[in-house]
C-alpha positions in Angstrom: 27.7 -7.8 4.2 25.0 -5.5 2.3 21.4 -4.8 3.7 19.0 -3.4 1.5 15.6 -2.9 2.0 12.4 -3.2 -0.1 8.8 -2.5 -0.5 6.7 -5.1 -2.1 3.1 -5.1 -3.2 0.8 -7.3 -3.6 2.0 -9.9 -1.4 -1.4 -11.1 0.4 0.1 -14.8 1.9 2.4 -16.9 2.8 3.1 -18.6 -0.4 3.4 -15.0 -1.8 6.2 -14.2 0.5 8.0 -17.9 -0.5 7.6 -17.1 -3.9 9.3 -13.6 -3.6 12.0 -15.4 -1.5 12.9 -17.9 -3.9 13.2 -15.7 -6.4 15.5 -12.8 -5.0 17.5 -15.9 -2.8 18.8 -17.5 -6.4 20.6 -14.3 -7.2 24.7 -14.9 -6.7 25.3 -12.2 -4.4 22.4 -12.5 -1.8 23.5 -14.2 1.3 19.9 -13.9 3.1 16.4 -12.8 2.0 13.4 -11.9 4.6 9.9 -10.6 4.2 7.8 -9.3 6.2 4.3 -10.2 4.1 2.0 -7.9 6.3 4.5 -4.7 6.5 5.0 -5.2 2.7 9.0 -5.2 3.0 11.6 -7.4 2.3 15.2 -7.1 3.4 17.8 -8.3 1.5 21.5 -9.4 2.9 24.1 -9.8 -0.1 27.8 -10.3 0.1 28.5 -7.4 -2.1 27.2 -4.6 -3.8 24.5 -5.4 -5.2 22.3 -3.6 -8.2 18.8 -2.5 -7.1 17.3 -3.6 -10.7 18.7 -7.0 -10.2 16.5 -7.5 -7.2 13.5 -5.5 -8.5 13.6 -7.6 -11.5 13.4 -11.0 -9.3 10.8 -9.7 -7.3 8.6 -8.6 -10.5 9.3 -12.1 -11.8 7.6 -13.5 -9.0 4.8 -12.0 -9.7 5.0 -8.4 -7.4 6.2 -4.9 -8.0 9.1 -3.3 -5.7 10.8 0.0 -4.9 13.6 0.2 -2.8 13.7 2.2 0.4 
């Protein structure tokens, strides 16, 4: 397992943080995908390698902008 970390803007609730979950969760590779809404990160578990702009893309379909740590 993989663990990548993230930092998200713009996430101001819960349903923020859901929707940024959903989204990065439905790509193949990731196995597990937390936020942490009030420190702005999410961590992301994957089963293999997995590309930075895949998840930066899911999080910015959401609805939020990301750079990786």
């Amino acid at each position: 397992m993989i663990t990548k970390s993230y930092d998200v803007t713009g996430m101001t609730c819960g349903g923020c943080a859901a929707s940024v979950t959903k989204e990065v969760s439905s790509l193949d590779e990731v196995a597990e995908a937390q936020v942490d809404r009030p420190a702005g990160r999410l961590t992301v578990t994957s089963t293999s390698e997995l590309a930075d702009a895949l998840v930066l893309a899911a999080v910015e379909k959401a609805g939020y902008q990301a750079t990786a740590v």
